[in-house]
TORKOL-4160 file (C-alpha; in steps of 0.2 Angstrom, whole numbers, padded with zeros to 4 digits, m for minus):
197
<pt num="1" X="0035" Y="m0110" Z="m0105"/>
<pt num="2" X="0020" Y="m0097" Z="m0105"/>
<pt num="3" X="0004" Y="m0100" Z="m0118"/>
<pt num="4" X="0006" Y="m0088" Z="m0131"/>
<pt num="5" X="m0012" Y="m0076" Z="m0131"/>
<pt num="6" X="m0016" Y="m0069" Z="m0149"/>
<pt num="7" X="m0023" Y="m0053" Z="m0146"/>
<pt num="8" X="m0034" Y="m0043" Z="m0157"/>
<pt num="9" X="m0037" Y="m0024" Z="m0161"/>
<pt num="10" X="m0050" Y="m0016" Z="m0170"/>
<pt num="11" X="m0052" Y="0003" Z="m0175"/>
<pt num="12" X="m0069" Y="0008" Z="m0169"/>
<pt num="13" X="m0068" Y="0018" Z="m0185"/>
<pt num="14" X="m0063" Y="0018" Z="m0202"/>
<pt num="15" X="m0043" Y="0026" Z="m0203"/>
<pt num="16" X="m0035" Y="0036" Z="m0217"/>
<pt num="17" X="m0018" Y="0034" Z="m0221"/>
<pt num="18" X="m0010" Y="0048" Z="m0210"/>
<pt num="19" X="m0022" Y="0048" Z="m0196"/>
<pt num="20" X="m0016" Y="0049" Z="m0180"/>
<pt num="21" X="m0020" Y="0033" Z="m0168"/>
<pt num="22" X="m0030" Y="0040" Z="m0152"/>
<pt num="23" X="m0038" Y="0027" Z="m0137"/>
<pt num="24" X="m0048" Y="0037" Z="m0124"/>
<pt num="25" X="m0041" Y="0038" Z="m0109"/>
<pt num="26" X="m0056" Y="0028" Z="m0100"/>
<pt num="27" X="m0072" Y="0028" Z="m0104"/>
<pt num="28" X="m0079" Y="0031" Z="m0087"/>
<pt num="29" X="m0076" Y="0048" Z="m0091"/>
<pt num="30" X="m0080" Y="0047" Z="m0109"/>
<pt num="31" X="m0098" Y="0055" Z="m0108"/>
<pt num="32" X="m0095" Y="0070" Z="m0095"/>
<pt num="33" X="m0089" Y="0087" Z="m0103"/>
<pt num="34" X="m0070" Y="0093" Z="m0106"/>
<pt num="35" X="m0071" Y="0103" Z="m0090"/>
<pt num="36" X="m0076" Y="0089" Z="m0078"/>
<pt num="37" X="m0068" Y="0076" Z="m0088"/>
<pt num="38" X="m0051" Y="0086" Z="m0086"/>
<pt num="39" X="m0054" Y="0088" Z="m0068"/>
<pt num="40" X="m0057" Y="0069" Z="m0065"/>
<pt num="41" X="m0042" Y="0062" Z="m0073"/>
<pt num="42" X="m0030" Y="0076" Z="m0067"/>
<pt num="43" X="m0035" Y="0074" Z="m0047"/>
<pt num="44" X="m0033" Y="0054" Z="m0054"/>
<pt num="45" X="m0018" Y="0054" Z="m0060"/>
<pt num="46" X="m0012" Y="0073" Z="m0066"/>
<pt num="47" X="m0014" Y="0069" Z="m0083"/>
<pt num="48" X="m0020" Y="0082" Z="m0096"/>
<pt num="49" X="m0027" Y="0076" Z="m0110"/>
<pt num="50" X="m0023" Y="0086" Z="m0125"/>
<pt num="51" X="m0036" Y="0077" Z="m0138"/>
<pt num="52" X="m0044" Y="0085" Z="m0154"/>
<pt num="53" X="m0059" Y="0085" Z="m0143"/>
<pt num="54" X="m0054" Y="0090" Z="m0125"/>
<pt num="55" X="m0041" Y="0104" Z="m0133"/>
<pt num="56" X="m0058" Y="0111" Z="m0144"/>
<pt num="57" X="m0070" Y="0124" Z="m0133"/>
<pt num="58" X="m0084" Y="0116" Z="m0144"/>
<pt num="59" X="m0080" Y="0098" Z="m0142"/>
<pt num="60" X="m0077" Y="0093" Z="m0159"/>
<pt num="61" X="m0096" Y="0105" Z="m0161"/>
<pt num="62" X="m0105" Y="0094" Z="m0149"/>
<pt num="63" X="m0105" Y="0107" Z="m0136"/>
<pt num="64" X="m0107" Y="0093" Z="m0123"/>
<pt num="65" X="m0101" Y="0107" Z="m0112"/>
<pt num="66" X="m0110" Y="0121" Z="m0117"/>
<pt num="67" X="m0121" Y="0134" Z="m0107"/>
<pt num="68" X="m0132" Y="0147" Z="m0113"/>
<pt num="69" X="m0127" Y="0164" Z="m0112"/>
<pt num="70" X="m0134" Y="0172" Z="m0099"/>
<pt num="71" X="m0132" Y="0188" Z="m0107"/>
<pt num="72" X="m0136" Y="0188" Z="m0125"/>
<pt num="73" X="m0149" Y="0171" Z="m0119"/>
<pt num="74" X="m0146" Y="0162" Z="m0138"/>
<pt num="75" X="m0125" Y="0160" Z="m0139"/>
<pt num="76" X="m0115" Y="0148" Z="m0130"/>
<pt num="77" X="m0102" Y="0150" Z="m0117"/>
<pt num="78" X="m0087" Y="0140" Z="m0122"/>
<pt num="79" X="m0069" Y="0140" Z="m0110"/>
<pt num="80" X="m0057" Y="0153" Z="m0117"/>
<pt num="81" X="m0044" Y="0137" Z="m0113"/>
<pt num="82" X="m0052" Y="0120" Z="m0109"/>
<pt num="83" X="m0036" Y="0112" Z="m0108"/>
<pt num="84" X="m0036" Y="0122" Z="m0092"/>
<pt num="85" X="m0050" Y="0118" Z="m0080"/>
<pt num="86" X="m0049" Y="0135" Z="m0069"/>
<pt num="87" X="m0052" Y="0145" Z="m0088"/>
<pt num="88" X="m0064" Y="0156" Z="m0087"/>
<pt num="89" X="m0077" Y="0155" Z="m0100"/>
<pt num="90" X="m0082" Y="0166" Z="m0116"/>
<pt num="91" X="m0097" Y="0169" Z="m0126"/>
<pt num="92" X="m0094" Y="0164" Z="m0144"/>
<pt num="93" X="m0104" Y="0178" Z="m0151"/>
<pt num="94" X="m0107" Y="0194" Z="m0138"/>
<pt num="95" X="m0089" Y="0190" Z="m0130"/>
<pt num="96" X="m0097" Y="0192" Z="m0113"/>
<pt num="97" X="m0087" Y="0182" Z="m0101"/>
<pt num="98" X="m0090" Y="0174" Z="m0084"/>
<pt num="99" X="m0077" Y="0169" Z="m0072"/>
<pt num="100" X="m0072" Y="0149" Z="m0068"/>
<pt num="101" X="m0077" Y="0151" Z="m0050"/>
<pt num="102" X="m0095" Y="0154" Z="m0057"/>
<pt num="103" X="m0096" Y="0143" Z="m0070"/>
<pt num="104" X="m0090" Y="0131" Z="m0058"/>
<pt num="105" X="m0104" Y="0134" Z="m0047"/>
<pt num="106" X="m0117" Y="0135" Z="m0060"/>
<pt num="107" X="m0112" Y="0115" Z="m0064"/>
<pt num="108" X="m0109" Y="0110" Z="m0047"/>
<pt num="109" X="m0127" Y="0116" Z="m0043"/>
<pt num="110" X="m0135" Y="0107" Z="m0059"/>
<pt num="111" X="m0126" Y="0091" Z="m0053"/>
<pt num="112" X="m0136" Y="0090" Z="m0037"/>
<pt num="113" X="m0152" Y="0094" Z="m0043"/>
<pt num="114" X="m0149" Y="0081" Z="m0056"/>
<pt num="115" X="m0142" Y="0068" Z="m0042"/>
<pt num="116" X="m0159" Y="0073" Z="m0033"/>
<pt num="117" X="m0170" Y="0069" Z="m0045"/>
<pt num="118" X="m0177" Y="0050" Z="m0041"/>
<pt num="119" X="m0188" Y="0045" Z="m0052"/>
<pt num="120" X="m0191" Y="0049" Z="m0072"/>
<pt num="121" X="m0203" Y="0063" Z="m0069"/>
<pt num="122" X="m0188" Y="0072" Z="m0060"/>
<pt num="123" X="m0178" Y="0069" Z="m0074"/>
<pt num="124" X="m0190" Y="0074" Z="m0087"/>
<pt num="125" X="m0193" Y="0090" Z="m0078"/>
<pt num="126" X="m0172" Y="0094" Z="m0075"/>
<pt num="127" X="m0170" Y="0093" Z="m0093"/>
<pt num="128" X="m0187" Y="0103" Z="m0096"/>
<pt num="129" X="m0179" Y="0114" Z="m0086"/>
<pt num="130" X="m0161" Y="0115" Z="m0092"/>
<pt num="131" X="m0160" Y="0109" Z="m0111"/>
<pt num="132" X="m0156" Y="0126" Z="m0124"/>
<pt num="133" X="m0162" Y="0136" Z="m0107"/>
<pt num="134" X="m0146" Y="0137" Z="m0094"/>
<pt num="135" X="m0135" Y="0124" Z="m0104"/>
<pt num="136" X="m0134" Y="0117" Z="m0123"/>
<pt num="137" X="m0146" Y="0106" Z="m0129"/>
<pt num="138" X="m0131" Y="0093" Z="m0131"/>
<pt num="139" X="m0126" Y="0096" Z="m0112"/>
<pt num="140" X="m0118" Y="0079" Z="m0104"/>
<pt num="141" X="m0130" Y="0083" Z="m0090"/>
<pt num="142" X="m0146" Y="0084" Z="m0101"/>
<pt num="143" X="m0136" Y="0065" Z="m0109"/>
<pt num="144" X="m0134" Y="0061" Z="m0095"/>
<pt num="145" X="m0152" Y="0063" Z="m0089"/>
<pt num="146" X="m0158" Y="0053" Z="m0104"/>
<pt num="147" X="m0147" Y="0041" Z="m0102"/>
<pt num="148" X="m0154" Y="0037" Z="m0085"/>
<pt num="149" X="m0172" Y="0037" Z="m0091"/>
<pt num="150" X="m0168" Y="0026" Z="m0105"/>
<pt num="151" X="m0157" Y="0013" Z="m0096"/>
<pt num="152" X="m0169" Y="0012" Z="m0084"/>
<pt num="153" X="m0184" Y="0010" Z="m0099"/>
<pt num="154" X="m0173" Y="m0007" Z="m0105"/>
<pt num="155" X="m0170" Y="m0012" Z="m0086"/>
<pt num="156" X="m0188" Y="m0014" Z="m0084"/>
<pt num="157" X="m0197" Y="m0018" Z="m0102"/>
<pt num="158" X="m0212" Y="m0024" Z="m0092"/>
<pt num="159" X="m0216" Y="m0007" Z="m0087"/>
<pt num="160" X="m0214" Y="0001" Z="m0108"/>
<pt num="161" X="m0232" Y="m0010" Z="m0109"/>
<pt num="162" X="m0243" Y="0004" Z="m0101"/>
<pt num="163" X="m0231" Y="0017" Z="m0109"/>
<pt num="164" X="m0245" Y="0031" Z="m0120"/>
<pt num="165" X="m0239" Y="0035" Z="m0137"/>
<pt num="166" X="m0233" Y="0053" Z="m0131"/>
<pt num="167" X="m0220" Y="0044" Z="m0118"/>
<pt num="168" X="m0216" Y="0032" Z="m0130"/>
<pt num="169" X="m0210" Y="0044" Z="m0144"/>
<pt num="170" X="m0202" Y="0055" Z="m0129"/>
<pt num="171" X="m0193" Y="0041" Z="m0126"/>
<pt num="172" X="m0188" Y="0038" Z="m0142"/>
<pt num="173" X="m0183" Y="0056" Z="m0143"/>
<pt num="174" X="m0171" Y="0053" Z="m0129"/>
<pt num="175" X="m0162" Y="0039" Z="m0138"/>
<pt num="176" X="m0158" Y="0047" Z="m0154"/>
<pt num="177" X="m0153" Y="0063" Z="m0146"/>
<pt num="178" X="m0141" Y="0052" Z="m0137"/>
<pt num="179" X="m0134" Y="0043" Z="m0151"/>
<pt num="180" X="m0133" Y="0058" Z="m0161"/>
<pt num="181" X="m0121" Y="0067" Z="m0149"/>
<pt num="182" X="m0113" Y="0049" Z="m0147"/>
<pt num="183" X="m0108" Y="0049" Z="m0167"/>
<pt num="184" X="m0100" Y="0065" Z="m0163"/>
<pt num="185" X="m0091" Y="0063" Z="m0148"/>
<pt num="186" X="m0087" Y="0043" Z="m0148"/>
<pt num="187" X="m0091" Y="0035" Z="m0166"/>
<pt num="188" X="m0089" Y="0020" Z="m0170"/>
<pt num="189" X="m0087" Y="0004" Z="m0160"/>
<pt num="190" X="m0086" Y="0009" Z="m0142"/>
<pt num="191" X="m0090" Y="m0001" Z="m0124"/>
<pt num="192" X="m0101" Y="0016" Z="m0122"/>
<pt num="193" X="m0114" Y="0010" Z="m0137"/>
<pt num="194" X="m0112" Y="m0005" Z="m0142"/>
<pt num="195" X="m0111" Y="m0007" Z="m0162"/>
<pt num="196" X="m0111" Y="0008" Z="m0170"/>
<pt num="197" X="m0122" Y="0016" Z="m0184"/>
């Protein structure tokens, strides 16, 4: 006879009578915007995720996919249908709208320069570069690009000691811009963030 295992489950938020039950698919992909993140698990497995997030062009409003307009330079290009990677993508406020094949290249260029970058100066300048001027604020490659900078920062606290004020704010800054789009897209408990706020 096989032991008998008690397993537990916890919500990672607090549910209301009627809710729906959702688990995200895998966390891997958990940070990375609709678009890539529908791209990963369909060339994984085919699988379409039809989520209140992934089947909203704003991401629940986190605009973790986001880009600037590059026509009207203040609105953000959002997929016409992010349940369909190859979408092309629309303005949400001058209804200028660029082709897949360009927004695709547009990403796929902002991931190498990100992948380049090797130490934090890089990264502070990608996102200098790229936060509210090509892509959103909330980007998951401006997260991303934080997220780096401040794993790195708790990987070696040694080197936080000679860390000026302005860099240790700026870090700070990082932090709570990725918590903040965090309560948005993944509240709660999560293997992401630990406890949540």
């Amino acid at each position: 006879m096989f032991p008998i295992h008690k397993m537990h489950v916890r919500a990672t938020v607090e549910i209301q009578k009627g809710d729906i039950l959702t688990i995200p698919y895998t966390y891997q992909y958990n940070g990375l915007g609709t678009h890539k993140r529908q791209e990963l698990m369909q060339s994984d497995d085919e699988f379409v995720c039809r989520c209140r997030r992934c089947s909203d062009p704003s991401e629940l409003s986190s605009y973790t996919s986001a880009l600037v307009c590059s026509k009207c330079k203040v609105a953000r290009l959002l997929p016409i249908n992010p349940l369909d990677i190859l979408s092309d993508w629309k303005c949400d406020q001058c209804d200028s709208e660029i082709a897949f094949v360009e927004i695709n290249c547009l990403i796929e260029d902002l991931m190498e320069k990100l992948e380049s970058c090797q130490i934090v100066s890089d990264m502070e300048t990608f996102i200098r570069e790229n936060q509210g001027v090509s892509v959103h604020p909330n980007h998951w490659l401006i997260t991303e690009a934080e997220d780096v900078i401040c794993k790195g920062r708790a990987r070696n606290p040694s080197e936080n000691e000679n860390l000026t004020m302005e860099e240790r704010n700026k870090y700070i800054d990082y932090c709570t811009h990725i918590l903040q789009v965090k309560n948005i897209i993944a509240p709660g408990i999560s293997l992401e963030r630990g406890l949540g706020f």
